[in-house]
C-alpha positions as CSV (number, residue, x, y, z in Angstrom):
1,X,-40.6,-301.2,-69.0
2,X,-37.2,-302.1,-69.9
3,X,-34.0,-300.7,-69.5
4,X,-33.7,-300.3,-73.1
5,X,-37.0,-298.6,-73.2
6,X,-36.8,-296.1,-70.7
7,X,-33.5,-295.1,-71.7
8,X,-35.5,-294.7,-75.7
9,X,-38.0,-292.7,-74.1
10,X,-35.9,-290.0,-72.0
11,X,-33.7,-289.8,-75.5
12,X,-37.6,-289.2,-77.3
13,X,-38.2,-286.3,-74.5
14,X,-35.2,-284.8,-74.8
15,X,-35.4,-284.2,-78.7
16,X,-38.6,-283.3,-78.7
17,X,-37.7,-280.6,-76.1
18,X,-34.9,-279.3,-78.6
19,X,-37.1,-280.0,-81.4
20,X,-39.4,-277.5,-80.2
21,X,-36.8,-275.1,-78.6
22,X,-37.7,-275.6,-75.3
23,X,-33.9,-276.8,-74.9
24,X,-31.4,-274.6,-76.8
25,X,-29.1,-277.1,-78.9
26,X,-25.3,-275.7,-79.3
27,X,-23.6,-277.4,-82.1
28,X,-19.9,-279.0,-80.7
29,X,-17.9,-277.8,-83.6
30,X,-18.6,-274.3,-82.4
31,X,-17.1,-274.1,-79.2
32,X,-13.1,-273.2,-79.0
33,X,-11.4,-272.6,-76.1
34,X,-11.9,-275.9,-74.2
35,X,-10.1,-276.6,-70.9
36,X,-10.5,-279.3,-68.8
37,X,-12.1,-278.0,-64.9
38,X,-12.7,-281.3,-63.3
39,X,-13.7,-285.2,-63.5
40,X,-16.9,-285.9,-61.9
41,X,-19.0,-289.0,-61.1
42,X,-20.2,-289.8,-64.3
43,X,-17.6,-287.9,-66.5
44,X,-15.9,-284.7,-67.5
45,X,-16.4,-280.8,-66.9
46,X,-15.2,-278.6,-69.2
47,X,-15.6,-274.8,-69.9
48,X,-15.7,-273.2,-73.4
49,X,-16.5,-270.7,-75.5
50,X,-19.0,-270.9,-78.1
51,X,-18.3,-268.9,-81.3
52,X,-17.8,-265.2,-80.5
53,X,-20.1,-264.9,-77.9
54,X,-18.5,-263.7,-74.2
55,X,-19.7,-265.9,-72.3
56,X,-18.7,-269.4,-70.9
57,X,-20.8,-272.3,-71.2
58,X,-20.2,-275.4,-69.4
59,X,-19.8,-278.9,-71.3
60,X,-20.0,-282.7,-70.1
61,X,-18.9,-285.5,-71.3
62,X,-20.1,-288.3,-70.0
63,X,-18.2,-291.5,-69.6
64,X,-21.4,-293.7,-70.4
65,X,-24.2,-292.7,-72.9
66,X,-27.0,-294.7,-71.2
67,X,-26.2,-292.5,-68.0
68,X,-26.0,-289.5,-70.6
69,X,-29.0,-289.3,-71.5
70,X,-31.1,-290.1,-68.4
71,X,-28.6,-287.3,-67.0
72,X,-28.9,-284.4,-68.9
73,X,-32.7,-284.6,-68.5
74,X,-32.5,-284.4,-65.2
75,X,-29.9,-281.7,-65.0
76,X,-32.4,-280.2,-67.2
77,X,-35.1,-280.5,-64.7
78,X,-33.0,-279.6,-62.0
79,X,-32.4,-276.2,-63.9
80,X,-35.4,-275.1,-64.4
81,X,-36.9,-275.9,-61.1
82,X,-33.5,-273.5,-59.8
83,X,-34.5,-270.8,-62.0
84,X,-38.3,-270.9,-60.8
85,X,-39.3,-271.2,-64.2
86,X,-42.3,-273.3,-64.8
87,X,-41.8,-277.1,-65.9
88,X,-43.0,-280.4,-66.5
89,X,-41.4,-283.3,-67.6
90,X,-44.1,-285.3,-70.4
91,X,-43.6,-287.6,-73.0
92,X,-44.9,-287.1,-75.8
C-alpha cells in the first residue's frame, strides 16, 4: 500500500466514525475563547470553549495534514482504550 493510500484509508475510517457518531464532530466556528497552551511535536495545543457550554475542550493543530490524520485516529484509539470503553479500529 502506498503512502498516499494509507493515508486515504485512515481519512475513510475516521469519517465514517463521525458519520456514524461514533466520533463527535465540533464545528471550528463554534469555539471562542482560544488561547494558545503549548507547541508540541507535531503542532499546536490550544484550549477553548465551544459555544455556551462550560467546559473546555482541547484543540490541535497540526503542522502537517498527512501526520493529521493518521494522528487523530490514533489519539482516538488511545482514548478509548484509556476510558476502558470497548473498541476496534476497521475499515470499512
Amino acid at each position: 500500500m502506498t503512502h498516499y493510500e494509507d493515508i486515504k484509508e485512515e481519512l475513510n475510517w475516521l469519517e465514517n466514525r463521525i458519520h456514524n457518531d461514533h466520533i463527535k464532530h465540533y464545528e471550528y466556528k463554534y469555539f471562542n475563547n482560544i488561547k494558545r497552551i503549548s507547541p508540541r511535536g507535531f503542532g499546536t495545543v490550544y484550549k477553548a470553549n465551544y459555544r455556551n457550554l462550560s467546559k473546555c475542550f482541547a484543540l490541535k493543530k497540526f503542522d502537517d495534514d498527512n501526520t493529521a490524520i493518521k494522528e487523530i485516529v490514533n489519539e482516538v484509539i488511545k482514548i478509548n482504550i484509556k476510558s476502558m470503553k470497548p473498541f476496534k479500529k476497521s475499515f470499512v
